[in-house]
C-alpha positions, -999 to 999 in steps of 0.1 A, spaced: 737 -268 350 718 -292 371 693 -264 383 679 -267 348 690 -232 338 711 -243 308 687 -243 280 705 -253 243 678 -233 227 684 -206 244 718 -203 257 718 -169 276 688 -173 292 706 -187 324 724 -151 318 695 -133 315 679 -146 347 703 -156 373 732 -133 368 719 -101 357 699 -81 382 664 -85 385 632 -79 407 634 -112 427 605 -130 453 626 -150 478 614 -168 506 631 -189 536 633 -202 568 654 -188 600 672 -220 627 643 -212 648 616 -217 624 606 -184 616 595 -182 582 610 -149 557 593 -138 526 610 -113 507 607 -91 476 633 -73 456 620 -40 437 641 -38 405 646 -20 376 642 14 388 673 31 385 678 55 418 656 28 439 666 -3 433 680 -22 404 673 -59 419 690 -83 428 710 -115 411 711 -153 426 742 -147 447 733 -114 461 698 -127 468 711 -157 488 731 -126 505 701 -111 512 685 -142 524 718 -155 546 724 -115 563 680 -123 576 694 -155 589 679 -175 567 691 -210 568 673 -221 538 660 -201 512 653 -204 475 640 -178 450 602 -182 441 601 -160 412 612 -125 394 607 -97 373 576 -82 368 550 -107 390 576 -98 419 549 -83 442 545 -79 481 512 -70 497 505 -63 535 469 -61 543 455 -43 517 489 -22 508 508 -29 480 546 -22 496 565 -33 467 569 -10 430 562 -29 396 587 -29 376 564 -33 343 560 3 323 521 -10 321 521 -16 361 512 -40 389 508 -75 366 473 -93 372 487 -122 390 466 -156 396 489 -170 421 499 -161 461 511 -173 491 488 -158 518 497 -155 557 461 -158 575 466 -148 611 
């Protein structure tokens, strides 16, 4: 896979992460430059069991996204407006300690 997903060592990983359903962090750009940043809460039965590449790249395409990629996953998938976490962790233990961000200053 020219993504880079294909590891020999470990051959489902690809599996593991693309195709099976999973919190996702997903951002993109609209024609007219608006910019989308989206999370996916996942593995919460009843709520929401995530998303996989192709229906994130739904997700992104139904926003009217024109570009989009997928930033990260799983349990560091975390959305915060002002001082509100809006997004559920989907680690047992919590919301992860997470040393990196992308921060929208006004």
């Amino acid at each position: 896979m020219a993504e880079g997903f294909h590891w020999e060592e470990n051959p489902e990983f690809y599996y593991r992460f693309g195709e099976r359903r999973n919190p996702r962090t997903l951002a993109g750009i609209k024609a007219d430059g608006t910019l989308l940043f989206v999370t996916v809460d996942g593995r919460a039965p009843g709520l929401s069991v995530g998303a996989n590449f192709e229906e994130s790249a739904r997700i992104m395409k139904s926003l009217g996204a024109v570009d989009a990629l997928n930033l990260d996953g799983g349990g560091s998938t975390s959305m915060t407006v002002g001082n509100t976490l809006v997004t559920r962790s989907s680690d047992q233990t919590g919301e992860r300690p997470i040393g990196d961000a992308i921060l929208l200053l006004p």
